[in-house]
C-alpha positions as semicolon CSV with decimal commas, in nm:
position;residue;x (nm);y (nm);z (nm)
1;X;0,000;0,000;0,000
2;X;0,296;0,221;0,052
3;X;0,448;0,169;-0,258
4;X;0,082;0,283;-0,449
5;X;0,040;0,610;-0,234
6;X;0,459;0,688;-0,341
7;X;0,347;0,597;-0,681
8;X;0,043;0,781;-0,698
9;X;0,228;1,124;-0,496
10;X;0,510;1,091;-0,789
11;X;0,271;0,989;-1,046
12;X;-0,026;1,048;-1,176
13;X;-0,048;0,700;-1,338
14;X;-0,173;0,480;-1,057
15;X;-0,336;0,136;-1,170
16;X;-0,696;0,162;-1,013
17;X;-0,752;-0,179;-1,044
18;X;-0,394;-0,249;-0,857
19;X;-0,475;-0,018;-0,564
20;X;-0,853;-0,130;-0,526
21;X;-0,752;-0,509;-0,479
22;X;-0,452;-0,422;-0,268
23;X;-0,651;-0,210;-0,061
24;X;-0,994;-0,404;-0,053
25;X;-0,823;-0,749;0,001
26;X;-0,475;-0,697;0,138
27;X;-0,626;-0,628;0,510
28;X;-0,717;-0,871;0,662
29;X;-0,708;-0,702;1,008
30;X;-0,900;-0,396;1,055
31;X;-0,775;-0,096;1,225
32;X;-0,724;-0,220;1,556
33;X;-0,500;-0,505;1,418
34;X;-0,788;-0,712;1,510
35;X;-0,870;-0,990;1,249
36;X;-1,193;-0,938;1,028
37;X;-1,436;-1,217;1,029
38;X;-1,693;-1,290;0,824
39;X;-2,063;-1,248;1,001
40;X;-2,194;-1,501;0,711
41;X;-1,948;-1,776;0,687
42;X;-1,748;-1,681;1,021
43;X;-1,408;-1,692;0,738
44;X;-1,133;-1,455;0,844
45;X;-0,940;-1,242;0,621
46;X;-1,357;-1,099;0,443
47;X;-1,633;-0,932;0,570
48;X;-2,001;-1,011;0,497
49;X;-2,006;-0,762;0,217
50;X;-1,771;-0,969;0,029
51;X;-1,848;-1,309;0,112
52;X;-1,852;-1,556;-0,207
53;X;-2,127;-1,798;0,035
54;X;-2,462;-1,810;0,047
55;X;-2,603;-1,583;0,311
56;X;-2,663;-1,741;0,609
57;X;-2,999;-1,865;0,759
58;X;-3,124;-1,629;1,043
59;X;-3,117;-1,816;1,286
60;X;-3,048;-1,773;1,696
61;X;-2,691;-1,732;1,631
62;X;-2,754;-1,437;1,330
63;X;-2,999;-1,215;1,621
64;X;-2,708;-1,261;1,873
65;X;-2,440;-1,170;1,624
66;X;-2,694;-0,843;1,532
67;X;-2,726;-0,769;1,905
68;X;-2,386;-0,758;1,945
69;X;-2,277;-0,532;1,690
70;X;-2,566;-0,291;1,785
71;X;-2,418;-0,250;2,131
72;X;-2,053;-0,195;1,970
73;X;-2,200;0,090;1,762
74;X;-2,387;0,212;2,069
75;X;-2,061;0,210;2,256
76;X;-1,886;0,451;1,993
């Protein structure tokens, strides 16, 4: 990611594609240096949004995961 914002401050010729896949899926912890997990599949290194799966049944587990990350956004 270094390298592309050097590239890009030198040059106006950055790759779009090249910075939008290193950026999107190079991180696989967020900003905390916490791992990301997937709320669909539970698969680190995603996030729901990008998940290849099938979305997930709502079931008990899916309400508790939603409960959760309400109170985390609360918390903020």
């Amino acid at each position: 990611m270094r390298t592309l914002k050097k590239q890009e401050k030198s040059s106006s010729s950055v790759d779009p594609l090249a910075y939008l896949a290193h950026s999107a899926y190079g991180n696989v912890t967020n900003r905390n240096g916490k791992k990301v997990i997937c709320y669909n599949c539970r698969g680190e290194g995603h996030v729901a949004r990008q998940c290849k799966e099938q979305k997930r049944e709502k079931d008990l587990q899916y309400f508790e995961d939603k409960v959760l990350l309400m109170k985390a956004k609360e918390r903020k």
